[in-house]
C-alpha positions in Angstrom: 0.0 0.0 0.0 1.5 3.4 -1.0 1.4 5.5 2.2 0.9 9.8 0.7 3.1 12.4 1.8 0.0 14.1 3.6 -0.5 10.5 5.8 3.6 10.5 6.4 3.6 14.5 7.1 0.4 14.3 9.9 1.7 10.8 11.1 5.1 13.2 12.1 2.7 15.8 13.4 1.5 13.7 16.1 4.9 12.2 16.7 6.2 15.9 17.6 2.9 16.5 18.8 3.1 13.6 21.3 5.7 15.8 23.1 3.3 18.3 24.0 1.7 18.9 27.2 -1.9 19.9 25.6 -3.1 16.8 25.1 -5.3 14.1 26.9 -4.9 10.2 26.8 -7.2 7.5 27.4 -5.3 4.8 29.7 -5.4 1.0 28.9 -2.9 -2.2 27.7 -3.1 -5.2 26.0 -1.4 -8.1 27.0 0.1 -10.5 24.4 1.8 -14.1 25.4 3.0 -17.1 24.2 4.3 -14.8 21.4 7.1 -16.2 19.0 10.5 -14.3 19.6 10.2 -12.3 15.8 6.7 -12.0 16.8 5.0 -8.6 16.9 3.1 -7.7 20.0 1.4 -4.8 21.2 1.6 -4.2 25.3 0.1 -1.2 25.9 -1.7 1.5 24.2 -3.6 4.3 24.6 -5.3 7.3 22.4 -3.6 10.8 22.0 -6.3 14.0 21.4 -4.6 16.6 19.9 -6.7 19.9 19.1 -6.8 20.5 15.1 -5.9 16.6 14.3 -7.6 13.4 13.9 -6.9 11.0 16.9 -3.8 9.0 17.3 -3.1 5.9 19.2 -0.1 5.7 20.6 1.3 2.4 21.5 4.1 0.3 23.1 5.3 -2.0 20.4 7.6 -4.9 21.2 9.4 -8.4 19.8 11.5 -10.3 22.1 14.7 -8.4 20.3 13.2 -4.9 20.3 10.8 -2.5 21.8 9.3 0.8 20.4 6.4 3.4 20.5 4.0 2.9 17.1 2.0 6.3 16.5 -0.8 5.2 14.1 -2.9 8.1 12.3 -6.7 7.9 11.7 -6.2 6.2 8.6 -4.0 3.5 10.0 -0.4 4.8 8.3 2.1 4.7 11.5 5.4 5.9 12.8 7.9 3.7 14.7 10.2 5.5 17.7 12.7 3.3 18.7 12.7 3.1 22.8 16.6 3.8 24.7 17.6 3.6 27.9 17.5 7.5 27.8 14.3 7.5 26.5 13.1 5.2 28.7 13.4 6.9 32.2 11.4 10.2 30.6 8.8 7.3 29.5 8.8 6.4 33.0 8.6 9.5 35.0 6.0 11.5 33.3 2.2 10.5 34.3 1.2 11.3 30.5 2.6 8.2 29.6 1.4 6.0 33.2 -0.6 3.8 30.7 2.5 2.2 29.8 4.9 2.3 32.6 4.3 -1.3 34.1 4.7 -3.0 30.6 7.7 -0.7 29.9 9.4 -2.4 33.0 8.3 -5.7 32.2 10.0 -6.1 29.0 12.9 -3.5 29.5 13.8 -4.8 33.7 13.6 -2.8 36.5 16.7 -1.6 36.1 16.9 -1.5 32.0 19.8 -3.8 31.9 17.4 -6.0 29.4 16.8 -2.8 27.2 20.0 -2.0 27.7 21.6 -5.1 26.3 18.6 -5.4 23.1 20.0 -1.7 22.1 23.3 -2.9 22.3 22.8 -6.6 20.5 20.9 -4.3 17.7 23.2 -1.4 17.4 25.9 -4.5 16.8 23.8 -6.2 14.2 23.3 -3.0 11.9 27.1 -2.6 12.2 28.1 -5.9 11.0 25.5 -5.6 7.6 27.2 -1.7 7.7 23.8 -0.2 7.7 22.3 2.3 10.7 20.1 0.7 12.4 18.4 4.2 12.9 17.7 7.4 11.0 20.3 9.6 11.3 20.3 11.6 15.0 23.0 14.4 14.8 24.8 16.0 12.1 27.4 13.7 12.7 25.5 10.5 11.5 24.1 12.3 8.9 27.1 13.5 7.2 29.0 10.2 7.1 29.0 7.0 5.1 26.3 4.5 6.1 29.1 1.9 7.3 30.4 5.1 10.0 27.1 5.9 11.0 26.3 2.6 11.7 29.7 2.1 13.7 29.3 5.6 15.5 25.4 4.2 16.6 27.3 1.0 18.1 29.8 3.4 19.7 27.3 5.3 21.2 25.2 2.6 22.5 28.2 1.2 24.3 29.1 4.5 25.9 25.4 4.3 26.8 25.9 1.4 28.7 28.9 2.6 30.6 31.7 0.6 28.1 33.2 4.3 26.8 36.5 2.3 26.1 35.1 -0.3 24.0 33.3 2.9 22.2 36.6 4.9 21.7 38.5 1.9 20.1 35.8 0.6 18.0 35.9 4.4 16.4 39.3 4.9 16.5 40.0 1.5 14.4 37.6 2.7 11.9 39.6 6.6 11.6 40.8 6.9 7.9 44.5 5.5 7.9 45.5 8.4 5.0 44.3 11.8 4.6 44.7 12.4 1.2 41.3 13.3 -0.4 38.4 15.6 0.9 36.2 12.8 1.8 38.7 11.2 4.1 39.7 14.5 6.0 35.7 15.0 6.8 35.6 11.6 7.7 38.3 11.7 9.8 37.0 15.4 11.3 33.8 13.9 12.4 35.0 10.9 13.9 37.3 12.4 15.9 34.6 15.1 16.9 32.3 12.1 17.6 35.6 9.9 19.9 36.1 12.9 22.3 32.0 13.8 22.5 31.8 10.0 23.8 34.7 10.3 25.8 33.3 13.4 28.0 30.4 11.4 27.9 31.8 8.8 29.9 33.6 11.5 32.2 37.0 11.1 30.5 37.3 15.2 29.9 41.3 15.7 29.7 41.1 12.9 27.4 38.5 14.2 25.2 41.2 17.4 24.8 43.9 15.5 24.2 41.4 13.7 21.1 41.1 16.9 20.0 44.9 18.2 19.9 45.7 15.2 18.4 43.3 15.0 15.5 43.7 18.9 15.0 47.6 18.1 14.5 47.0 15.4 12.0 44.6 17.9 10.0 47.3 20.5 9.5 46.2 23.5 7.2 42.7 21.2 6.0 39.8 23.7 6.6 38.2 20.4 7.9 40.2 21.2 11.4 37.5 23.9 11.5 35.0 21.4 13.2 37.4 20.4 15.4 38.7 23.8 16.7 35.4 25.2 17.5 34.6 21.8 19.4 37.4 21.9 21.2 36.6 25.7 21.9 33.5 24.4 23.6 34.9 21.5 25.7 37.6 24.2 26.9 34.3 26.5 27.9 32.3 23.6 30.0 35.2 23.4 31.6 36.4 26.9 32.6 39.5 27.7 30.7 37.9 30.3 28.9 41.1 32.5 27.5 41.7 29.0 25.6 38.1 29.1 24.4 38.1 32.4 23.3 41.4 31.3 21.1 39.7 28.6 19.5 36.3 30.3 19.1 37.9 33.0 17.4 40.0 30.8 15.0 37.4 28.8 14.0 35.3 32.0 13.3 37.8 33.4 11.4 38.4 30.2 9.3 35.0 29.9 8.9 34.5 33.2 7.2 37.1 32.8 4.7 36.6 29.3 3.6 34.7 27.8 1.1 30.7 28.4 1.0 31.0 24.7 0.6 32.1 24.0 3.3 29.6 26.5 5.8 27.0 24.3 7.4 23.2 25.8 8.1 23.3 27.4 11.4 26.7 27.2 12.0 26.9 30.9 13.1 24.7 30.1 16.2 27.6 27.5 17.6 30.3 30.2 17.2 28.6 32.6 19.0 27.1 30.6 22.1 30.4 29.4 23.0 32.5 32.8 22.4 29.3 34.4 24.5 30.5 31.7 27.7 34.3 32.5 27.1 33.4 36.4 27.0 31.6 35.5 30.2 33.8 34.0 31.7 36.2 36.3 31.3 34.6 39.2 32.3 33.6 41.0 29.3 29.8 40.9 30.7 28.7 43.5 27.6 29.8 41.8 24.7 28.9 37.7 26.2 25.5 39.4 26.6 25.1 40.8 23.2 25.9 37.4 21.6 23.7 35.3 23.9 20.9 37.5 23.1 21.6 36.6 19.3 21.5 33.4 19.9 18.3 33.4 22.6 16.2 35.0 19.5 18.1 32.8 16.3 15.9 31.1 13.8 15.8 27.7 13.1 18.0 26.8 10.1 16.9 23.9 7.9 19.1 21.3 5.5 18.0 18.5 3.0 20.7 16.7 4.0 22.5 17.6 7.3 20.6 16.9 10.8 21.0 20.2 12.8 20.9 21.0 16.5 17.5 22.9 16.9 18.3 26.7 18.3 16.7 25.7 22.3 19.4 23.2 22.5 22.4 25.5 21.4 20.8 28.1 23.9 20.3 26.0 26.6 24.2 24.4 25.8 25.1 28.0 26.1 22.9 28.6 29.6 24.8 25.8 31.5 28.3 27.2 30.0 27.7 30.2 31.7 26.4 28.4 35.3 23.3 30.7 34.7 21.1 28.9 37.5 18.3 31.5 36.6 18.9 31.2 32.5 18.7 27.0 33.6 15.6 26.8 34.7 13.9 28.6 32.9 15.0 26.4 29.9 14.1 23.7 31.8 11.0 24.8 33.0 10.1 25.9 29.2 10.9 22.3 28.4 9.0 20.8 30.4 5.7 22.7 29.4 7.0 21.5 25.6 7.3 18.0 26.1 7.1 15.4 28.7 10.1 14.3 27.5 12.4 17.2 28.6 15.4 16.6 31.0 13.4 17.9 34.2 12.9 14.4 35.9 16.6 13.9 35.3 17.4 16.8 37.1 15.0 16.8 40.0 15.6 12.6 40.3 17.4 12.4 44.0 20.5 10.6 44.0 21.4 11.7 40.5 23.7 14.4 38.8 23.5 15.5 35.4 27.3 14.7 33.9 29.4 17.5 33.5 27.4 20.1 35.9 28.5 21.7 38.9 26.6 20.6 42.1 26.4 24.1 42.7 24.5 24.6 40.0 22.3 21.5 40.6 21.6 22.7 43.8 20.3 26.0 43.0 18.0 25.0 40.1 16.6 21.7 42.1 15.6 25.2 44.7 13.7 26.8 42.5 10.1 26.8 44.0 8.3 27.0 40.3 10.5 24.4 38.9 9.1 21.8 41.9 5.7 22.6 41.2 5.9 22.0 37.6 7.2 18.5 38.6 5.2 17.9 41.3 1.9 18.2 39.0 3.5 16.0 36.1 6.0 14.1 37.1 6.6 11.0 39.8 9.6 10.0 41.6 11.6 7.1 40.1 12.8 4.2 41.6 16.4 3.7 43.0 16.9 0.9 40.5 16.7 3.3 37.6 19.9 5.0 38.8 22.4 3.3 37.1 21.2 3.3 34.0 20.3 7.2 33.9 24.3 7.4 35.0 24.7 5.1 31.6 26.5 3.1 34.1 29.4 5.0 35.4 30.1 5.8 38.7 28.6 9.2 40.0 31.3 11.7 40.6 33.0 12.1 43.8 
């Protein structure tokens, strides 16, 4: 059956829509056994209102090998989300989405170590046939050969699941061995980009410099080291050596500007600007940082046929926790959460946890703010202990 771009276009609606507060559900599940283990199974579903569109059932889809949520539109064309282990605790704490939160745990265990391992077994599969076993997710998956997105989703999944050192050399063995043609040296850019993103991820931070020195060495004069400078301008920033920042920021900038139109991605600007606006901060140059943050607060959204870009929210909200803005921070958050129940707020709010990379300090003063706690209190529940690990991705929490 031929499915119209109209059916694929509102079935997407109601996908973004689903991440809206202004919406009600109607609660119930389905329970499926003595299933075959390729067999399709539906174990919990429930119907989405959304004002302006036809209804939408929203359901949780599973095989013994994979789980997902299935949005079906009123004339039975669907959408499939793949479910993660960070998806899965935003599932879990929101109270839009209680219809499905005991069969979520039943198939994924109470501590997601079962969806942790299916992500990982899948991620693996796609790898070895060299095709993504998911639509692209960043501009870095989207830019690449299908055999290096593929790996980079493996890589990812196994920082996920708290194996960052398994991620780095599965990436690194793939890194072009020459750099002789244009292809190779944006290849090689991206990947490295992509090594020390996982490697902060997993709370290796010097490390993830050192990628980045490295990789910008082996570049030399290639405009491709671009990418990497203004990266590495942004790690420098999260982590407080701002006059290093500033150096890289302005480098890139100035590359940037000169080099080939080719070679300018959609947006880029905004990235440039958010972290020079932290560095200027930091440094105490409180008129200019201000002036480019507010540029970037009011940017537009930029748009590619080809290229996944980071939405403008996320660059400002990158750029609010640069600065340690507690005030700028919740507000994001709080905007967030009245966007989608599937914001970070019940990360930040969960006791016992820490978002990565984030001053206690700064936890601290946004988990005080009175408005924040109300929000959650009305939409969100507590999770359980068990969950703790696996929204750490496994790693240890930081002394």
């Amino acid at each position: 059956m031929m499915i119209s771009l109209h059916t694929v276009r509102r079935c997407a609606l109601v996908l973004a829509l689903l991440l809206l507060p202004a919406m009600a559900q109607r609660e119930g599940a389905v329970q499926v056994v003595a299933a075959r283990p390729d067999e399709t199974r539906i174990l919990a579903s429930g119907e989405i209102r959304v004002e302006g569109e036809p209804s939408a059932q929203i359901s949780l889809v599973a095989t013994d090998a994979r789980i997902w949520l299935r949005i079906r539109g009123g004339d039975d064309a669907s959408l499939d989300a793949p479910i993660t282990v960070p998806l899965a605790p935003r599932l879990l704490a929101h109270r839009r989405f209680a219809f499905l939160w005991d069969a979520l745990i039943d198939w994924a265990g109470e501590d997601l170590t079962r969806l942790r391992d299916a992500h990982l077994a899948w991620t693996l599969a796609a790898m070895r046939q060299a095709t993504p076993a998911m639509s692209p997710r960043n501009s870095a998956q989207s830019m690449v050969r299908a055999e290096i997105a593929a790996r980079i989703q493996h890589a990812e999944a196994l920082t996920g699941a708290g194996r960052g050192a398994e991620a780095v050399a599965l990436l690194r063995a793939g890194l072009p061995a020459e750099l002789r043609t244009s292809e190779e040296k944006m290849e090689f850019s991206i990947v490295s980009t992509t090594i020390a993103r996982l490697m902060r991820l997993s709370g290796d931070y010097s490390g993830s410099i050192t990628q980045m020195d490295d990789s910008i060495r082996r570049l030399g004069s290639s405009d491709f080291r671009l990418n990497l400078l203004i990266n590495r301008a942004s790690y420098h920033a999260v982590d407080g050596r701002y006059r290093e920042a500033l150096r890289d920021a302005d480098a890139a900038l100035a590359g940037a500007l000169r080099g080939p139109a080719h070679l300018q991605v959609a947006g880029s600007r905004r990235h440039f600007d958010w972290v020079r606006a932290c560095a200027l901060a930091g440094l105490g140059r409180g008129g200019e940082a201000r002036a480019l943050a507010a540029g970037v607060a009011v940017s537009e959204e930029p748009s590619s046929a080809l290229v996944v870009l980071e939405t403008s929210g996320s660059i400002r909200r990158r750029m609010n926790l640069c600065r340690r803005d507690a005030a700028s921070v919740t507000a994001d958050l709080i905007e967030a959460a009245r966007a989608s129940p599937l914001s970070d707020l019940p990360l930040w709010l969960q006791p016992g946890f820490e978002p990565r990379g984030v001053s206690a300090e700064l936890v601290a003063a946004v988990r005080a703010d009175a408005q924040l706690r109300r929000i959650a209190t009305e939409q969100l529940r507590p999770l359980p202990a068990a969950l703790l690990p696996a929204m750490r991705s496994w790693y240890e929490p930081r002394n």
